[in-house]
C-alpha positions, 0 to 999 in steps of 0.5 A: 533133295537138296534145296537153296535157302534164303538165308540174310543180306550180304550187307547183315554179316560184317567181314570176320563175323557170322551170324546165326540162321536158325531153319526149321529145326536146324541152326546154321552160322554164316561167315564173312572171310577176310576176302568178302567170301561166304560160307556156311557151317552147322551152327552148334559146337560138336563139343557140346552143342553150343551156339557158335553165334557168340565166338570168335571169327579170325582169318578163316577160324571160329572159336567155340564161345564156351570151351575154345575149341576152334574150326576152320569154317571154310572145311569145317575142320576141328583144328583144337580140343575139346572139339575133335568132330568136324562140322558139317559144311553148307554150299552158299550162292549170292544172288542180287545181295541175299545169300543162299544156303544148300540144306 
């Protein structure tokens, strides 16, 4: 059964960035769009398990840190190799400044 997380502040996760949460066993990566969106994918590379932590976030992308592969975070869309498998995309609620993840 699916549950909310408390994940961050809003205030922790400057626009065009994203921050690392790692639950339990899973680590998640939290996004800031350039419209003060949230949104919430898998926090590892499907290329090779890397932390997305250290990439690059542009308009709606992420790009891998260590082989440059690229994902639109708001689908989890591959958009460039070496990554061909998407991620996997998490719902995010804002209640009083924090931000929720659905796991």
């Amino acid at each position: 059964m699916p549950e909310w997380i408390e994940a961050c502040f809003t205030k922790d996760i400057e626009t065009e960035d994203l921050i690392r949460f790692d639950h339990q066993d899973r680590t998640f990566a939290i996004y800031k769009s350039p419209q003060d969106q949230f949104f919430c994918t898998d926090g590892l590379c499907t290329h090779e398990k890397v932390h997305l932590e250290g990439g690059l976030v542009m308009d709606n992308t992420i790009e891998c840190p260590m082989h440059n592969g690229l994902f639109d975070y708001t689908t989890g869309k591959a958009l460039r190799s070496p990554a061909c498998n998407n991620l996997k995309t998490y719902s995010v609620k804002i209640e009083n400044e924090k931000v929720y993840i659905e796991i």
